[in-house]
C-alpha positions in Angstrom: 68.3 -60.7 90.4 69.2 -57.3 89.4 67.1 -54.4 90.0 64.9 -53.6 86.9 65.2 -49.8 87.5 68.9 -50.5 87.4 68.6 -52.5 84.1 65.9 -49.5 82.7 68.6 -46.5 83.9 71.3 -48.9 81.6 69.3 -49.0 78.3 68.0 -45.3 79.4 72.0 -44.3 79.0 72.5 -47.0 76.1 69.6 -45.2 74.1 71.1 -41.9 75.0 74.4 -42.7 73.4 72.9 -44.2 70.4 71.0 -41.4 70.0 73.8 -38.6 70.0 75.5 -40.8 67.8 73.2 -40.4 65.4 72.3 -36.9 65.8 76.2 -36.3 65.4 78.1 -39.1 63.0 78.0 -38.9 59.4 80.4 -42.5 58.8 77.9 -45.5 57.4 79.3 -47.6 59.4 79.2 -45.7 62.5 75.7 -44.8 61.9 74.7 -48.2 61.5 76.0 -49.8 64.9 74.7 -46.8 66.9 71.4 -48.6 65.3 72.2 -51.5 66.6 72.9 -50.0 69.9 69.5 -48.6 70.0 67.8 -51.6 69.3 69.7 -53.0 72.2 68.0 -50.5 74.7 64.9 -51.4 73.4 65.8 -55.3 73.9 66.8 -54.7 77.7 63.7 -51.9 78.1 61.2 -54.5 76.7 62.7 -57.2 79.1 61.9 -55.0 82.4 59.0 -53.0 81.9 55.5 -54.5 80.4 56.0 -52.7 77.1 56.6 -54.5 74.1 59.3 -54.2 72.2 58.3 -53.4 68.8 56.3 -50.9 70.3 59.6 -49.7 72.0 61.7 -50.0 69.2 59.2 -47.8 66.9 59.0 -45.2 69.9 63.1 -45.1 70.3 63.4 -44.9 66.5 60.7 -41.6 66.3 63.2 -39.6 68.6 65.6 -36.9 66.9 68.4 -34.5 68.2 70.2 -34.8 71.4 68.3 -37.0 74.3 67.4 -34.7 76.9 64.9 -35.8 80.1 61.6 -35.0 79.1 59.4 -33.1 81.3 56.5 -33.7 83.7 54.7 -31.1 85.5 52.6 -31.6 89.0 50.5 -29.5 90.1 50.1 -28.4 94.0 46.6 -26.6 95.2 45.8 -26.3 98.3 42.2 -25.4 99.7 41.1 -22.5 102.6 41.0 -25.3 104.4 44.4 -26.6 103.3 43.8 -29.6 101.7 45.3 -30.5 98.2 43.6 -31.1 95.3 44.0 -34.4 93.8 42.4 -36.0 90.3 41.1 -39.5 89.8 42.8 -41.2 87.0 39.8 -42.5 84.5 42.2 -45.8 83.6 43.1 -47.1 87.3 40.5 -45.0 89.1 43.9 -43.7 91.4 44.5 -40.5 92.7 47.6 -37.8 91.5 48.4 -34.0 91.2 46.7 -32.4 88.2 49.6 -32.2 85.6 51.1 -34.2 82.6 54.2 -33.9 80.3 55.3 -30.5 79.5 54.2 -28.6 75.9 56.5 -27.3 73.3 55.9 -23.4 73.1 54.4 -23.6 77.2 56.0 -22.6 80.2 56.5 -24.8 83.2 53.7 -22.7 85.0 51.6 -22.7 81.8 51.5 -26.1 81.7 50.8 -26.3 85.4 47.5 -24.0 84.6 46.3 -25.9 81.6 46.2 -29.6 83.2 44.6 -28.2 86.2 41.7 -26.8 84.4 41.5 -29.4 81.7 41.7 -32.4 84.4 40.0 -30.7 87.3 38.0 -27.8 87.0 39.7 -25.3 88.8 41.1 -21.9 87.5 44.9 -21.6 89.8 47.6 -19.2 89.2 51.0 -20.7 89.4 53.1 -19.1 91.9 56.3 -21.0 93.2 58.3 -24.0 91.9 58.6 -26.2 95.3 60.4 -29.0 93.7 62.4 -30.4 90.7 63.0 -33.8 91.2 64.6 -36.9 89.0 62.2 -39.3 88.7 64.2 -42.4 88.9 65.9 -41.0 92.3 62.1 -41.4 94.0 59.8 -44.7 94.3 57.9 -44.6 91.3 57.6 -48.0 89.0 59.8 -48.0 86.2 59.5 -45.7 82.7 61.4 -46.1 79.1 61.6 -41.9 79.4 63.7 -40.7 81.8 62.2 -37.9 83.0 62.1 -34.3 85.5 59.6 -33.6 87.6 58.6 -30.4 88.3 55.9 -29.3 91.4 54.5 -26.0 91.0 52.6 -24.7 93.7 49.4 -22.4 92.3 46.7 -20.5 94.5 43.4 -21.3 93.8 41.3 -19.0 92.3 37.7 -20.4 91.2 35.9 -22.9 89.6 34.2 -26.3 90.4 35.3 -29.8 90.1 34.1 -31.6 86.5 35.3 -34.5 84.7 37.7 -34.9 81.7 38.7 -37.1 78.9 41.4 -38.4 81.6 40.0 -37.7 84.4 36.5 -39.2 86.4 37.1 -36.8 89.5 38.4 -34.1 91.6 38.7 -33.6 95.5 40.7 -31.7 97.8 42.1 -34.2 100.6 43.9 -33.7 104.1 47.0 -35.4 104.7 45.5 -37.8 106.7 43.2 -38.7 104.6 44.5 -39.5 100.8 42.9 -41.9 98.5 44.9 -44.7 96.7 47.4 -43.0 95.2 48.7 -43.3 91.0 52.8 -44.2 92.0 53.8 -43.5 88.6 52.9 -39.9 88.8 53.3 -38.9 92.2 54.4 -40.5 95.4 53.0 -40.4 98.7 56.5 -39.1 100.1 55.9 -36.5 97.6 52.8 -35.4 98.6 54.2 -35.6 102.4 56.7 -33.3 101.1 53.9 -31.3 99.6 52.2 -30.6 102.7 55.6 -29.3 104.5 55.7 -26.8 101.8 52.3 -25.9 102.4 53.2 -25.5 106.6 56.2 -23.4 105.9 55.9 -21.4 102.8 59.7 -19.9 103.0 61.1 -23.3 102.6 63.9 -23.3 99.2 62.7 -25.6 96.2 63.9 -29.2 96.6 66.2 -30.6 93.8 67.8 -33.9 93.2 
């Protein structure tokens, strides 16, 4: 059987297509079977990941403009101690890097800022981008978005771990030592990755 993330980055392109086909045509007819080929990547999305397809059809159908990758920002804080900070999803009770998709009118290292205090506690001041990576190039379960990720690495600079609306936790863990990790936001070869940053501070930002 075919791959599903194959099948998801074929509807993920499909959709894309459709999409600047209707940003861009102003024929009926045209408009009306780039319709049809967005209702097609929702068909083939719905088949291979768990959600349902009216609810992916209504979600395709709210986008506008050009597809472009949306954004998803991580997080990397490491302690005096150097361990890095990790927060406990409320849903699954699994561990990731404070973060979450990025804000219209926010930069990258805005963004960074904000989830970390909202999710964890701690105030951090974002410093260096260690990594921009394409989420469908790393292990992580498949997604109808496709989608950038970008790790920011911020010094700590106060505060105390607290609870959120999506979050029941926050620790700072050694590398031989993580919790059960959430794979769809962070991987542990990421967070290996992370840590090798940490140990050599002049390494270049990874990209895909």
């Amino acid at each position: 059987m075919t791959d599903p993330h194959l099948w998801l980055g074929w509807a993920q392109r499909i959709q894309s297509i459709a999409q600047a086909g209707l940003t861009y045509s102003k024929d009926p007819y045209d408009l009306e079977r780039f319709t049809q080929l967005r209702e097609l990547a929702a068909e083939i999305m719905a088949q291979h990941t768990t959600v349902p397809h009216e609810l992916l059809r209504t979600a395709l159908s709210l986008e506008e403009g050009y597809l472009t990758p949306k954004v998803d920002v991580r997080a990397v804080v490491f302690d005096a101690e150097g361990r890095l900070l990790l927060v406990r999803e409320r849903a699954k009770g699994e561990w990731s890097l404070p973060g979450g998709w990025a804000d219209v009118g926010d930069s990258p290292g805005e963004v960074a800022a904000r989830e970390t205090a909202e999710e964890s506690g701690y105030i951090v001041k974002p410093m260096k981008m260690l990594a921009v990576y394409d989420r469908a190039k790393h292990d992580h379960p498949p997604l109808i978005w496709y989608t950038y990720k970008l790790f920011i690495r911020c010094t700590l600079l106060s505060g105390s771990p607290r609870e959120s609306l999506e979050t029941s936790g926050a620790a700072f863990f050694a590398r031989d030592g993580l919790p059960a990790l959430s794979r769809g936001r962070v991987t542990a070869a990421q967070i290996r990755r992370m840590f090798e940053h940490y140990d050599d501070p002049t390494l270049p930002t990874d990209f895909d």
